[in-house]
C-alpha positions as CSV (number, residue, x, y, z in Angstrom):
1,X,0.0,0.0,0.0
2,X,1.3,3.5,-1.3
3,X,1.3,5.9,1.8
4,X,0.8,9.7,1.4
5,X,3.4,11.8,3.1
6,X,2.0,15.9,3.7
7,X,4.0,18.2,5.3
8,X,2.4,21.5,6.4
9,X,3.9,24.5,7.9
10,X,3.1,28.0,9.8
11,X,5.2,30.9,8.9
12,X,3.7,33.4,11.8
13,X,1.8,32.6,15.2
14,X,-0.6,34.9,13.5
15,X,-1.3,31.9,11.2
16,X,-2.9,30.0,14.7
17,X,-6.6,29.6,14.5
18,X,-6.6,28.0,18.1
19,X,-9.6,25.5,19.0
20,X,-11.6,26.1,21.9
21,X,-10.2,25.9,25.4
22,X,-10.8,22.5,26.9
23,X,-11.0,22.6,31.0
24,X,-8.3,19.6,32.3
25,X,-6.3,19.6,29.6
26,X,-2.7,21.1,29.6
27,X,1.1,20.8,28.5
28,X,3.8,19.7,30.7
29,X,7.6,19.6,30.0
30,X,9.1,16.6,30.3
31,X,12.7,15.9,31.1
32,X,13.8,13.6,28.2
33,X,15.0,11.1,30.7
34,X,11.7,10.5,31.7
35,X,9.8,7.3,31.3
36,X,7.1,9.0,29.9
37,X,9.0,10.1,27.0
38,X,9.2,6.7,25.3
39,X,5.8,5.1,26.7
40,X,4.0,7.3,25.2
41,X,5.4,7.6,21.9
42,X,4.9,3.8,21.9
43,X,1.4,4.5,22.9
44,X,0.6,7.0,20.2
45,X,2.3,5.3,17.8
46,X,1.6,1.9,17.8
47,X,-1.9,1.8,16.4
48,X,-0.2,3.2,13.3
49,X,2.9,1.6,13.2
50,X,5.0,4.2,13.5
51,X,8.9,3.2,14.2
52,X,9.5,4.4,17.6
53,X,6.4,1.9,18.6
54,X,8.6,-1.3,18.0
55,X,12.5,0.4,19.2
56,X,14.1,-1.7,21.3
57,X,15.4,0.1,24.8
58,X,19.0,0.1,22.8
59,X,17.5,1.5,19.8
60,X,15.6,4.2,22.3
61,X,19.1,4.8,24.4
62,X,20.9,5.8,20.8
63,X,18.2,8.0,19.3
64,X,17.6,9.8,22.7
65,X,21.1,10.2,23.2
66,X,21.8,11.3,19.1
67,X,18.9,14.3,19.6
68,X,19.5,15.8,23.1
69,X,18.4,19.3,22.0
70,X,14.5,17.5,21.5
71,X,12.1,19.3,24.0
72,X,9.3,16.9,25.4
73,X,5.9,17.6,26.4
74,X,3.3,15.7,28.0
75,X,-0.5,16.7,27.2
76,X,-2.1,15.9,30.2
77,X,-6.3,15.7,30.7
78,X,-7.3,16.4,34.4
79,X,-3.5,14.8,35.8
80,X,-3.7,11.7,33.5
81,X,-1.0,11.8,30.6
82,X,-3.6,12.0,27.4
83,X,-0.8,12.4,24.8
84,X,3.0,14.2,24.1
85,X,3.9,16.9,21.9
86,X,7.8,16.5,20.7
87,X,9.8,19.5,19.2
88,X,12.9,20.4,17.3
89,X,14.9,23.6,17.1
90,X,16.3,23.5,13.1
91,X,18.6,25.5,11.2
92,X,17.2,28.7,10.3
93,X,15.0,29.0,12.9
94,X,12.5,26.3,12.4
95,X,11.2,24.1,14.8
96,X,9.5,21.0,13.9
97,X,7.0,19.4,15.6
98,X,8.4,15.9,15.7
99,X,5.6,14.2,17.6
100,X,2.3,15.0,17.9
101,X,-0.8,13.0,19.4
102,X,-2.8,11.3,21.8
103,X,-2.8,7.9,23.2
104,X,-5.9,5.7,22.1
105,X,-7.6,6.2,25.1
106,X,-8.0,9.8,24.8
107,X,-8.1,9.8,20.8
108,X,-12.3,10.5,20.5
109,X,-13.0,12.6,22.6
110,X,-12.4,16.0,21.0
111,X,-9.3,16.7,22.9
112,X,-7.0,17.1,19.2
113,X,-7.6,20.4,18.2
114,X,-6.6,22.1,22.1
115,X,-3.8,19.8,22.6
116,X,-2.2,21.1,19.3
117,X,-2.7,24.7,19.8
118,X,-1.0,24.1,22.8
119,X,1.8,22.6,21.2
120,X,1.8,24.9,18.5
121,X,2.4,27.8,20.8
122,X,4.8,25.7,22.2
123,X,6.7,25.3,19.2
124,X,6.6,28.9,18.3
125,X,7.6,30.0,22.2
126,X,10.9,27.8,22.0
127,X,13.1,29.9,20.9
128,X,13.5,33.6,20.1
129,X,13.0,34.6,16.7
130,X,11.1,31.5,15.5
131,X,10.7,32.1,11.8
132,X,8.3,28.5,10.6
133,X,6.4,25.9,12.8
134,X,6.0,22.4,11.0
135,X,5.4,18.9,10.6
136,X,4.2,15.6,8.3
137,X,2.0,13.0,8.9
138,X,0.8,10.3,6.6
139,X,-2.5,8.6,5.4
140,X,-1.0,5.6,7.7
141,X,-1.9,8.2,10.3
142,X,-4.9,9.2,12.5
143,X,-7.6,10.4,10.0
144,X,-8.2,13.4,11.5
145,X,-4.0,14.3,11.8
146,X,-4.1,16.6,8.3
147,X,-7.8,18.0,8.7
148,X,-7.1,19.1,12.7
149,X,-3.5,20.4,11.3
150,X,-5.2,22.4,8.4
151,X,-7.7,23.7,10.7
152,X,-5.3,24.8,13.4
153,X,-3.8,26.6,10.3
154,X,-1.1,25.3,8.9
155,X,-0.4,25.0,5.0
156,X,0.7,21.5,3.0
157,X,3.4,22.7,1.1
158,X,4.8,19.6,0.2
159,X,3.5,15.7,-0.1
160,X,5.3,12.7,-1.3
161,X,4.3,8.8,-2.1
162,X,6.1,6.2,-0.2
C-alpha cells in the first residue's frame, strides 16, 4: 500500500486559529529522561505503526542520546498523561513538531484540536525569533492528523508517495 506523506507548515503565530479551550487539559515539559517520553510515543504510535512503537530500549538509548536538544511535552487531561507533543529547534529557525498525538484512550473525545494549539504555541515560544512551525503525517496516520493540522492553520506545502 502506497502511503501519502503531507508536510504543512506556519510561517507566523498569526497563522494560529486555536480551538476552543478545553478545562483539564494542559502541557507539561518533560525531562527527556523521563519514562514518559518513550511510553508514550509507543502508545501513540503503535496503532499506526509508526517506528518508535517497536525500538528496542537500545535503539531508544541511541536515538535519545543522538537528539538531546528535542524538548518533550506531555499533554495531560485532568493529571492523567492524554498524549505528548515532541519539538525540534532546526537550522534557520525552524522548529519542527516531531511528535504530535494522543494515546488511544483519549483519541475520540475532541481533545486534538486544544492539545495542538497548545503545542503549536509551544513550538513557536521555543526559541526567540522562530521564523516556521511544522510537521508531516501520513494517510497511515490518525484520520483526523491533516484535517485538525489544516484547521489549526497550517499550510501543506509539500507531499510525497512512499
Amino acid at each position: 500500500m502506497t502511503k501519502v506523506v503531507t508536510y504543512v507548515e506556519m510561517t507566523s503565530l498569526d497563522d494560529l486559529r486555536p480551538a476552543a479551550p478545553v478545562p483539564g487539559l494542559a502541557l507539561e515539559p518533560l525531562d527527556p529522561a523521563s519514562p514518559l517520553v518513550i511510553e508514550l510515543q509507543v502508545r501513540i504510535g503503535a496503532p499506526y505503526g509508526w517506528k518508535s512503537a517497536s525500538r528496542t530500549p537500545e535503539e531508544w538509548a541511541a536515538h535519545l542520546a543522538a537528539h538531546p536538544d528535542r524538548r518533550y511535552f506531555a499533554v495531560t487531561f485532568e493529571g492523567e498523561p492524554a498524549g505528548m507533543v515532541a519539538c525540534h529547534q532546526r537550522p534557520g529557525d525552524d522548529v519542527e513538531i516531531e511528535t504530535f498525538g494522543l494515546v488511544p484512550e483519549f483519541t475520540g473525545r475532541r481533545l486534538g484540536g486544544y492539545a495542538l494549539t497548545l503545542g503549536i504555541r509551544q513550538a513557536w515560544s521555543l526559541t526567540p525569533g522562530v521564523k516556521r512551525v511544522w510537521l508531516h503525517t501520513s494517510t497511515q496516520d490518525h484520520p483526523n492528523a491533516l484535517p485538525n493540522y489544516h484547521r489549526r492553520g497550517f499550510r501543506t506545502f509539500a507531499t510525497e508517495s512512499r
